[in-house]
PDB file of N, CA, C and O in Angstrom, chain B, residues numbered from 101:
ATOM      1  N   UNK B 101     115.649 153.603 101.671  1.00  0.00           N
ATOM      2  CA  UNK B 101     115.795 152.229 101.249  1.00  0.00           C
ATOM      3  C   UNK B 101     116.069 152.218  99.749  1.00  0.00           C
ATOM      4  O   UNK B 101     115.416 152.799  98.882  1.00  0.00           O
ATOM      5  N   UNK B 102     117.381 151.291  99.566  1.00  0.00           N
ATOM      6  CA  UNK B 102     117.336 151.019  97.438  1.00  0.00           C
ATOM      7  C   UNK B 102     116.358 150.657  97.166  1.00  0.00           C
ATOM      8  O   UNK B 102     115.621 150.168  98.023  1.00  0.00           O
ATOM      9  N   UNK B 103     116.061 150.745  96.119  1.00  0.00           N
ATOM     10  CA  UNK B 103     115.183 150.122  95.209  1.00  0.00           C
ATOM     11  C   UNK B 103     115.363 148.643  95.410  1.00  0.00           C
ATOM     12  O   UNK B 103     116.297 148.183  96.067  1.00  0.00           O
ATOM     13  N   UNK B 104     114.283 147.789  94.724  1.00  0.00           N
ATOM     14  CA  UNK B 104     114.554 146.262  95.380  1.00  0.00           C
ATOM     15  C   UNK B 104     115.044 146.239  96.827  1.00  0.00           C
ATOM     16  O   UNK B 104     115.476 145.131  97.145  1.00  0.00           O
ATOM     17  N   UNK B 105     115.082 146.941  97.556  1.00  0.00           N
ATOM     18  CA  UNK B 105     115.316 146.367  99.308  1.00  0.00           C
ATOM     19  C   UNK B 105     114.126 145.743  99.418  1.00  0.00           C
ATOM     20  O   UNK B 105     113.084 145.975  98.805  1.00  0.00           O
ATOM     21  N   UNK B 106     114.461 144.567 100.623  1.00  0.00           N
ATOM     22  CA  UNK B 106     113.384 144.127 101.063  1.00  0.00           C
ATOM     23  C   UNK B 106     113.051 145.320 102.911  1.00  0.00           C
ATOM     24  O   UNK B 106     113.851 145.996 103.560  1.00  0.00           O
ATOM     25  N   UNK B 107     111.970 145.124 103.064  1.00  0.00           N
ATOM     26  CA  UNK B 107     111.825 146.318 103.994  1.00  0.00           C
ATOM     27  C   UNK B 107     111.638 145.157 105.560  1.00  0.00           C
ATOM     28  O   UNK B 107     110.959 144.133 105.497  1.00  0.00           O
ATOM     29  N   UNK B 108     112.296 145.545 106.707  1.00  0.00           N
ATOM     30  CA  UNK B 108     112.614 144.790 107.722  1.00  0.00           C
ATOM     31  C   UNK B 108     111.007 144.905 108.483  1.00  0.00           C
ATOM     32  O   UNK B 108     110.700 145.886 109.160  1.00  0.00           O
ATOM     33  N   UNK B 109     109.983 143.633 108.221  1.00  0.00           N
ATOM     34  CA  UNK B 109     108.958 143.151 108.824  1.00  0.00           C
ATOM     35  C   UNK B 109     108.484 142.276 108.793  1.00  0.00           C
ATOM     36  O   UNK B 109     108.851 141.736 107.750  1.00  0.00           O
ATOM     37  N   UNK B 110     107.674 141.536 109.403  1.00  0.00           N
ATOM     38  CA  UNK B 110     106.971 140.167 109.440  1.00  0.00           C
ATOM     39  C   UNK B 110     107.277 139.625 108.523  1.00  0.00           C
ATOM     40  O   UNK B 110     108.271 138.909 108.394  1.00  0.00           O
ATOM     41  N   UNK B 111     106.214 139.959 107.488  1.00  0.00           N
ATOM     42  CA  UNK B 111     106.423 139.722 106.026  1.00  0.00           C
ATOM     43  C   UNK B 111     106.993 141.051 105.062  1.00  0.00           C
ATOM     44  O   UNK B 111     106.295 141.928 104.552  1.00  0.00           O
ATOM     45  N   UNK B 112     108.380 140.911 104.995  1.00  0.00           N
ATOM     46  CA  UNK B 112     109.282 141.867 104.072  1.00  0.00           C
ATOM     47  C   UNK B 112     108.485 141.847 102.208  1.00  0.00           C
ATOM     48  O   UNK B 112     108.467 141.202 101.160  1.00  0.00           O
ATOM     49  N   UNK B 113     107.834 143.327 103.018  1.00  0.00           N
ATOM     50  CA  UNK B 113     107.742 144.108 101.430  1.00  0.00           C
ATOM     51  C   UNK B 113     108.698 144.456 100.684  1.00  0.00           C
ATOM     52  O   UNK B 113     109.723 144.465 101.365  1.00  0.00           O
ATOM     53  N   UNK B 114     109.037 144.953  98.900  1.00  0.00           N
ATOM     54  CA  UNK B 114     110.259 144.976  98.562  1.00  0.00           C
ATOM     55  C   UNK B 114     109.912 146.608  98.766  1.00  0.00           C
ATOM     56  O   UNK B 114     108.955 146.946  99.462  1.00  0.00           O
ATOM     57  N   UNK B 115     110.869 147.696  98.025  1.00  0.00           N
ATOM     58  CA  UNK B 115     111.143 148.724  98.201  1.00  0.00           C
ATOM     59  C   UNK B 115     111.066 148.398  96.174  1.00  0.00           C
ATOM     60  O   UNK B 115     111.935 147.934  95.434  1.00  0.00           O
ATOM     61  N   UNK B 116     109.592 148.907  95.848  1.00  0.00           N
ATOM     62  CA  UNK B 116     109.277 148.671  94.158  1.00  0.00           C
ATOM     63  C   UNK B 116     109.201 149.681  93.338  1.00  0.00           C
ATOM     64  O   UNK B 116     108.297 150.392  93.776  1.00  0.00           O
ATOM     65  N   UNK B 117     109.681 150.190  92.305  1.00  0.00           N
ATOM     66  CA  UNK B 117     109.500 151.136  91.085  1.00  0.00           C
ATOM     67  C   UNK B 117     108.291 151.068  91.081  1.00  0.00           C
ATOM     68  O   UNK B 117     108.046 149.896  91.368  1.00  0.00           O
ATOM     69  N   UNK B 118     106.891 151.871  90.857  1.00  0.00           N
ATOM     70  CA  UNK B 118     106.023 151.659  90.339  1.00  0.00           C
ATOM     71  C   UNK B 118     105.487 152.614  89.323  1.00  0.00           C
ATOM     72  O   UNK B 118     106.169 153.624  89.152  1.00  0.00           O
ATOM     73  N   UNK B 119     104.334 152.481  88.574  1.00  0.00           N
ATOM     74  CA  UNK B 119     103.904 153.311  87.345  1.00  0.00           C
ATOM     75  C   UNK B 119     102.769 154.177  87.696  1.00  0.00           C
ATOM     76  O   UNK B 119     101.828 153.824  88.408  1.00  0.00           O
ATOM     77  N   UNK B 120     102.879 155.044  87.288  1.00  0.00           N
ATOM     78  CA  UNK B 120     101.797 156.391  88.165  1.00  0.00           C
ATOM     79  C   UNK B 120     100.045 156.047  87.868  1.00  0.00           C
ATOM     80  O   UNK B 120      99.112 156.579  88.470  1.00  0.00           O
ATOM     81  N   UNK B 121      99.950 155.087  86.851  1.00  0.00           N
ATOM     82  CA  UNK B 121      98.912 154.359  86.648  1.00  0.00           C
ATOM     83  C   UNK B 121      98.125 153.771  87.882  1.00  0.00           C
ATOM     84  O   UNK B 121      96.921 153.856  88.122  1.00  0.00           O
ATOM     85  N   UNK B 122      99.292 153.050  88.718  1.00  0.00           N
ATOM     86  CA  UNK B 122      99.259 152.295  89.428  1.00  0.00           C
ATOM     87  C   UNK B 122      98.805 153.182  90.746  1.00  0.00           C
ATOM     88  O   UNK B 122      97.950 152.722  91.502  1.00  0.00           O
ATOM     89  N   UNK B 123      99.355 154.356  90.972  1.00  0.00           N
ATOM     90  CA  UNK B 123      99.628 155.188  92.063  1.00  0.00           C
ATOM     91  C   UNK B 123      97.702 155.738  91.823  1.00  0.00           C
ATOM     92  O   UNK B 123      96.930 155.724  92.781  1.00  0.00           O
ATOM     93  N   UNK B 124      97.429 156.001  90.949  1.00  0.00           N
ATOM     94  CA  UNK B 124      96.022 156.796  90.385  1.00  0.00           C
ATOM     95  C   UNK B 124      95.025 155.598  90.639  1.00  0.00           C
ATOM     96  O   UNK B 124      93.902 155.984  90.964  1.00  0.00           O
ATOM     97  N   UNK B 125      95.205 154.065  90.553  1.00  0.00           N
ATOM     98  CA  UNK B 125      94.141 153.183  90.545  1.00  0.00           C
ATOM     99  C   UNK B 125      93.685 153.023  92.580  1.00  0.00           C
ATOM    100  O   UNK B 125      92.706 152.785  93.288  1.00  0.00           O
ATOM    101  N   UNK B 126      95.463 153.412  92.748  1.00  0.00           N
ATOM    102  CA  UNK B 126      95.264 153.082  94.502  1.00  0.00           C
ATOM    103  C   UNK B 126      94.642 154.285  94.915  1.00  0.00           C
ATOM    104  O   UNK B 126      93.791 154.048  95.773  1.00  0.00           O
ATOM    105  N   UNK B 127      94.724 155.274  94.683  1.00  0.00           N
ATOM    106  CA  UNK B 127      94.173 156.378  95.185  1.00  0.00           C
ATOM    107  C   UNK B 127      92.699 156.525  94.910  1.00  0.00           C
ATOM    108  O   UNK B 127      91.994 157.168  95.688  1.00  0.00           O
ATOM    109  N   UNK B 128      92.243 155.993  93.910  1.00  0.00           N
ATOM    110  CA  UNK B 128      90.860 156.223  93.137  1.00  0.00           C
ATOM    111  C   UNK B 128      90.318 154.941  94.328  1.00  0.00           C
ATOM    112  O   UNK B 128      89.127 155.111  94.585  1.00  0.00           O
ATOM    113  N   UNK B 129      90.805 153.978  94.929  1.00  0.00           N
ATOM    114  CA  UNK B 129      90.069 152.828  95.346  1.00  0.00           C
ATOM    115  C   UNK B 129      90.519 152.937  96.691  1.00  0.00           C
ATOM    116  O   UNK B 129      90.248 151.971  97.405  1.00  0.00           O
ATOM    117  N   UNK B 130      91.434 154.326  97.449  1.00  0.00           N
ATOM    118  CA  UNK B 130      91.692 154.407  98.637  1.00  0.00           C
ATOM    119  C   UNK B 130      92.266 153.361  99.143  1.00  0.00           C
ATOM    120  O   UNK B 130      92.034 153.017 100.302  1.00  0.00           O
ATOM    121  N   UNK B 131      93.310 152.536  98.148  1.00  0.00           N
ATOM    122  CA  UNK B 131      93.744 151.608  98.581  1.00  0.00           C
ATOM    123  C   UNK B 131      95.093 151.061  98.948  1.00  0.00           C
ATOM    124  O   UNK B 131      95.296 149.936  98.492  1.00  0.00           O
ATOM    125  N   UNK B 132      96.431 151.777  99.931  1.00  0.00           N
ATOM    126  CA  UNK B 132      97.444 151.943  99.967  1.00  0.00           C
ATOM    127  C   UNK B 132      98.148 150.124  99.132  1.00  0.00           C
ATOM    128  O   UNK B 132      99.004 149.781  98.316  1.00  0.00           O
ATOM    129  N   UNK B 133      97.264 149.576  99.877  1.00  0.00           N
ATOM    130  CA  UNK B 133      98.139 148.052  99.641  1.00  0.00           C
ATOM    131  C   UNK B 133      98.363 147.682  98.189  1.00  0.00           C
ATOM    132  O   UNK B 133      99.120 146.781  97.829  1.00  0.00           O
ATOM    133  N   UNK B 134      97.733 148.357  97.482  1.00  0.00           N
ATOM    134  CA  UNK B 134      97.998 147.963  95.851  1.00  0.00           C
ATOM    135  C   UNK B 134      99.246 148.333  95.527  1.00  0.00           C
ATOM    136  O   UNK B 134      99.758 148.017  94.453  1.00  0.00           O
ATOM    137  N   UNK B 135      99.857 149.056  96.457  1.00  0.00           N
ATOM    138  CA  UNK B 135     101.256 149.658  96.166  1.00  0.00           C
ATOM    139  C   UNK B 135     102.454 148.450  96.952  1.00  0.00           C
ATOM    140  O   UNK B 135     103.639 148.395  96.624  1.00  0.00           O
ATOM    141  N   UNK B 136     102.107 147.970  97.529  1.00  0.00           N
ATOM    142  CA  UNK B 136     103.136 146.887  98.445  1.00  0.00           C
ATOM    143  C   UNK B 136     102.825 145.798  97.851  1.00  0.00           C
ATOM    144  O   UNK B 136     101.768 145.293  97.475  1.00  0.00           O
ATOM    145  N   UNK B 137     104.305 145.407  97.813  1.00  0.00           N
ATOM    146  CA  UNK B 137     104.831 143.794  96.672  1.00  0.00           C
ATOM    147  C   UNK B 137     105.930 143.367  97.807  1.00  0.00           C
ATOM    148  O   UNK B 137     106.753 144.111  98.340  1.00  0.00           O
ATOM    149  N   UNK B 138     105.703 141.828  98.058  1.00  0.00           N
ATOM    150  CA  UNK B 138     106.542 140.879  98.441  1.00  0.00           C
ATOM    151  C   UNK B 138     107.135 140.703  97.187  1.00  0.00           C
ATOM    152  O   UNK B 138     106.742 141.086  96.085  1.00  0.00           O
ATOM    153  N   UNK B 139     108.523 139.825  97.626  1.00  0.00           N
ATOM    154  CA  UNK B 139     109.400 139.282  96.563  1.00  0.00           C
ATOM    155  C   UNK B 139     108.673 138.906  95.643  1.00  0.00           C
ATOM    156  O   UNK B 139     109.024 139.215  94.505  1.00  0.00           O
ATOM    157  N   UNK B 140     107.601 138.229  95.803  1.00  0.00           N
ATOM    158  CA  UNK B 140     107.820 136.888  94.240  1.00  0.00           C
ATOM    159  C   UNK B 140     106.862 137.573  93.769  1.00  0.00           C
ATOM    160  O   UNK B 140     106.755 137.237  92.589  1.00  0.00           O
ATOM    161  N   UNK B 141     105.816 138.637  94.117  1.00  0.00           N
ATOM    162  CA  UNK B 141     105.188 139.930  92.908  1.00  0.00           C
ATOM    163  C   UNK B 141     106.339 140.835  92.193  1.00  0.00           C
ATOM    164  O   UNK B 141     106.370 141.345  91.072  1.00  0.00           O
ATOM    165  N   UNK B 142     107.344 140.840  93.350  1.00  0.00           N
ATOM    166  CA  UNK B 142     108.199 141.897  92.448  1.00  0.00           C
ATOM    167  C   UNK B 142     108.869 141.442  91.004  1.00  0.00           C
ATOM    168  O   UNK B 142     109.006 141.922  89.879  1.00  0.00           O
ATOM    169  N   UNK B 143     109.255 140.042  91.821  1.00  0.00           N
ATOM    170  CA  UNK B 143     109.836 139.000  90.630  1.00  0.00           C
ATOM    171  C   UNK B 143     108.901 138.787  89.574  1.00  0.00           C
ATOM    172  O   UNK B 143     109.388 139.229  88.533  1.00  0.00           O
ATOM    173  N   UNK B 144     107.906 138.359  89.414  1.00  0.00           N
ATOM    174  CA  UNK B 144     106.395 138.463  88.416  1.00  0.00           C
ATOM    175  C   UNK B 144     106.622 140.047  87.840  1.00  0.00           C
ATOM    176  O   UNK B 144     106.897 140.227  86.653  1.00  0.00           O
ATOM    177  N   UNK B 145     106.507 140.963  88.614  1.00  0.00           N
ATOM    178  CA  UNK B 145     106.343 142.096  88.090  1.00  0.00           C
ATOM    179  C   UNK B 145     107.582 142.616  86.975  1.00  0.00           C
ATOM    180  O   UNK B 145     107.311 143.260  85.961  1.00  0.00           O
ATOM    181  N   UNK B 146     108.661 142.301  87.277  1.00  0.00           N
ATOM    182  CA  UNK B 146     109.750 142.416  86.450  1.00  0.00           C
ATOM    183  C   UNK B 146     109.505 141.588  85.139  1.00  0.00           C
ATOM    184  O   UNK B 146     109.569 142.129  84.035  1.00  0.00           O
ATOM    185  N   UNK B 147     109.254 140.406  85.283  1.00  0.00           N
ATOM    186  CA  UNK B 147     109.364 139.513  84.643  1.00  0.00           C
ATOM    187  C   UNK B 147     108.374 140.038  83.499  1.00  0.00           C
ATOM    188  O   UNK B 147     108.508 139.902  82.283  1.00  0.00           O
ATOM    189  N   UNK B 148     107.273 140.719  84.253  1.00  0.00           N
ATOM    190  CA  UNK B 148     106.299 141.187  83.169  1.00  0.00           C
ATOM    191  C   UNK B 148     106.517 142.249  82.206  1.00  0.00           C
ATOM    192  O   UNK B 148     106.335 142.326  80.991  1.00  0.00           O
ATOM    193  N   UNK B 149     107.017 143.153  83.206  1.00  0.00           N
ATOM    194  CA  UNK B 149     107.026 145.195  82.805  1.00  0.00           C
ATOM    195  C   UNK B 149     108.236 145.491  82.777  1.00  0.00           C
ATOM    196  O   UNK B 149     108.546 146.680  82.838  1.00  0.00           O
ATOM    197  N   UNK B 150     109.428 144.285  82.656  1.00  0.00           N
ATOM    198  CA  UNK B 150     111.075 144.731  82.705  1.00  0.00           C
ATOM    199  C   UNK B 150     110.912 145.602  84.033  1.00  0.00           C
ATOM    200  O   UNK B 150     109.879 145.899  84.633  1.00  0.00           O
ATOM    201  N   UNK B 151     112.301 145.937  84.325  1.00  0.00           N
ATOM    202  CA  UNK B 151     112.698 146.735  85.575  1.00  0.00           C
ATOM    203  C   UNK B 151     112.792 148.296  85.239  1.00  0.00           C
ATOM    204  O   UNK B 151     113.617 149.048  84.720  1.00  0.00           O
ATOM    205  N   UNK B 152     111.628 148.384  85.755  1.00  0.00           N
ATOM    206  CA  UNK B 152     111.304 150.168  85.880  1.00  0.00           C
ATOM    207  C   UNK B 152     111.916 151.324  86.370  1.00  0.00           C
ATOM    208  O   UNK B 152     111.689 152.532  86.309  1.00  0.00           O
ATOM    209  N   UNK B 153     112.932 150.450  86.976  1.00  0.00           N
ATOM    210  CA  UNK B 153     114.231 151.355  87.742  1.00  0.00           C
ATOM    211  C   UNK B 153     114.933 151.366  86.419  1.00  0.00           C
ATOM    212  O   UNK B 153     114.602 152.447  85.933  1.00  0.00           O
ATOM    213  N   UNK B 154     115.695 150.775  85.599  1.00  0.00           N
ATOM    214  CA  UNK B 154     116.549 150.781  84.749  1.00  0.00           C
ATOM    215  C   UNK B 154     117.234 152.293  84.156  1.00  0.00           C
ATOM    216  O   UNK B 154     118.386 152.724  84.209  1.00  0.00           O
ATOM    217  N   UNK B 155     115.579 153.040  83.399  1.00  0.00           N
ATOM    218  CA  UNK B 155     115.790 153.977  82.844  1.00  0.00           C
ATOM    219  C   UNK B 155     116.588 155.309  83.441  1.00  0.00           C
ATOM    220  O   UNK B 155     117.046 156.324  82.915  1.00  0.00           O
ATOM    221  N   UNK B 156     116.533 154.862  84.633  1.00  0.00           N
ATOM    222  CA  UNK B 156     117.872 155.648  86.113  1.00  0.00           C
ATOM    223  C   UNK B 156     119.006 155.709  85.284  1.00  0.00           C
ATOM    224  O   UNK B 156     119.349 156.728  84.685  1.00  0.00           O
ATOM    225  N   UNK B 157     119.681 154.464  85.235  1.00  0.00           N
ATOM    226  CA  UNK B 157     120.909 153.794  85.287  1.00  0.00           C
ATOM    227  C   UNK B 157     121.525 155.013  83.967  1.00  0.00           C
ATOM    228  O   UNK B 157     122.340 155.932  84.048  1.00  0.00           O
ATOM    229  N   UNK B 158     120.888 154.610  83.080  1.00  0.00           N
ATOM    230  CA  UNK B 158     121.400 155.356  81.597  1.00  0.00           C
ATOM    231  C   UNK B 158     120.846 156.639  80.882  1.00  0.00           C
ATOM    232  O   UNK B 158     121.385 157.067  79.862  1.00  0.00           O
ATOM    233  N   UNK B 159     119.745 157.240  81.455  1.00  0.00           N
ATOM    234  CA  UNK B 159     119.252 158.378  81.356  1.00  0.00           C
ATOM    235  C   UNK B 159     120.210 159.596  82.048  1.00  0.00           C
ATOM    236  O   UNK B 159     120.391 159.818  83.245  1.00  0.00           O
ATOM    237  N   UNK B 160     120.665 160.185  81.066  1.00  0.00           N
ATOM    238  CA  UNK B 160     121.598 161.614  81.163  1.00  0.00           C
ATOM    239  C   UNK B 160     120.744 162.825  81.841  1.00  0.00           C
ATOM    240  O   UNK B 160     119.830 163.411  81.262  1.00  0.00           O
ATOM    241  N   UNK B 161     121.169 163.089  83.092  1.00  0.00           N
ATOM    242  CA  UNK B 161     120.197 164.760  82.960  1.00  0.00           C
ATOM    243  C   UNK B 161     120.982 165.817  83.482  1.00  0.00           C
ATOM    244  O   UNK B 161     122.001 165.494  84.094  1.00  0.00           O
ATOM    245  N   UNK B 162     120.634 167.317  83.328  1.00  0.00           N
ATOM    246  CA  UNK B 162     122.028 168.001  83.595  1.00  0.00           C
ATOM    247  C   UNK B 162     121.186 168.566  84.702  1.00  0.00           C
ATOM    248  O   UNK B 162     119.959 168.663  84.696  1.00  0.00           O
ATOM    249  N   UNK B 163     122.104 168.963  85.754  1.00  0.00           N
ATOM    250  CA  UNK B 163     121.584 169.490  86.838  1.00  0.00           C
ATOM    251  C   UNK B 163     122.296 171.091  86.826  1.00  0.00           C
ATOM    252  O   UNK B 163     123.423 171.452  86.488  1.00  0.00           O
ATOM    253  N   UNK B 164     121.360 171.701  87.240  1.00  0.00           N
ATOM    254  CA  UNK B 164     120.877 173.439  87.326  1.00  0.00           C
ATOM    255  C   UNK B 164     122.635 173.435  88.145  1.00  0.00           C
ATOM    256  O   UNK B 164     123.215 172.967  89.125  1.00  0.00           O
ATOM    257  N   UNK B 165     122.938 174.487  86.689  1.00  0.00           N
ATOM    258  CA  UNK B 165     124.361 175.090  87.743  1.00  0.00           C
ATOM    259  C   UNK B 165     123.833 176.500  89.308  1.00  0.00           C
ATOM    260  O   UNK B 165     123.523 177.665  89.557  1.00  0.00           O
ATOM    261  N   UNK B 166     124.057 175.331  89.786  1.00  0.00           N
ATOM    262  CA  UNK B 166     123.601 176.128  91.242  1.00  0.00           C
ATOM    263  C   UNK B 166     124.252 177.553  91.679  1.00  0.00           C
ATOM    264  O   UNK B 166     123.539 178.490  92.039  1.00  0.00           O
ATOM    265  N   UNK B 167     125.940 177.649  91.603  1.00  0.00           N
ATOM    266  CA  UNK B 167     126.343 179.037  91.406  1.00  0.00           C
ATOM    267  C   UNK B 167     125.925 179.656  91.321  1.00  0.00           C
ATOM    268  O   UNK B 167     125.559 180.352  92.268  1.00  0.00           O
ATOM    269  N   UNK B 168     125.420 180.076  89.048  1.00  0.00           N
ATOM    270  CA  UNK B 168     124.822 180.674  88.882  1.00  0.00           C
ATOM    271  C   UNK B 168     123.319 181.142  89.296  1.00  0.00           C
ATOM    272  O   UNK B 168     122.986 182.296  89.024  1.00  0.00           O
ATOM    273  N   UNK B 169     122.622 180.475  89.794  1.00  0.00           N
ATOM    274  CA  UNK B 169     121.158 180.811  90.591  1.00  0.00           C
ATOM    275  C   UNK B 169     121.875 181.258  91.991  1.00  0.00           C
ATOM    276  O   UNK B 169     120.995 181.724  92.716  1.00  0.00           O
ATOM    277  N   UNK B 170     122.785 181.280  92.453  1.00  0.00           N
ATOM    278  CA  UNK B 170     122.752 181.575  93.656  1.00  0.00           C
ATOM    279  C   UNK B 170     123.472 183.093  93.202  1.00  0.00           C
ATOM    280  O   UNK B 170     123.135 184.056  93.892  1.00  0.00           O
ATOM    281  N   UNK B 171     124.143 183.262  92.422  1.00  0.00           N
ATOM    282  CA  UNK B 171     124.514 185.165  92.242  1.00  0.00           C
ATOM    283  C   UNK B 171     123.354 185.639  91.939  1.00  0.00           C
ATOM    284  O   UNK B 171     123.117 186.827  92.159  1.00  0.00           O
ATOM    285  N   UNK B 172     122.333 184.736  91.330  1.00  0.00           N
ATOM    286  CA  UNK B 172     120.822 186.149  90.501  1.00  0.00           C
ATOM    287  C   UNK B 172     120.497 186.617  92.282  1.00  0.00           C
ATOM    288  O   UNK B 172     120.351 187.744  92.756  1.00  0.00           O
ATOM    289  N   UNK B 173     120.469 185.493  92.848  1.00  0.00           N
ATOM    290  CA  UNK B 173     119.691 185.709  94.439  1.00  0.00           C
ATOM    291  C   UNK B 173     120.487 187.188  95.142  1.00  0.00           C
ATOM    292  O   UNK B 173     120.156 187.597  96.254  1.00  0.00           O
TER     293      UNK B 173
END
């Protein structure tokens, strides 16, 4: 699923960026649902923390010339 999808159920969760903060508070409280956002949290949530996906869009990274790792093999 993209990012921002809404996910096909009853009530459609979005498909959300989240902050590993976030991932550590749900786990510490055994609590999956702190991680699932309907639309209008996601919308709040943007609105709050900008879009956490962004740094995707324009962040450069070079990926491992595979070739070469595959002759050392």
């Amino acid at each position: 699923v993209c990012v921002y999808s809404l996910r096909a159920r009853p009530r459609p969760f979005v498909s959300t960026p989240i902050e590993w903060k976030e991932v550590r508070a749900a786990l510490k409280k055994s609590d999956a649902e702190l991680l699932s956002f309907d639309f209008e949290q996601v919308l709040r949530r943007v609105k709050k923390k900008g879009d956490l996906f962004g740094p995707v869009l324009v962040d450069m990274q070079r990926l491992p010339n595979l070739k070469a790792i595959k002759n050392k093999a």
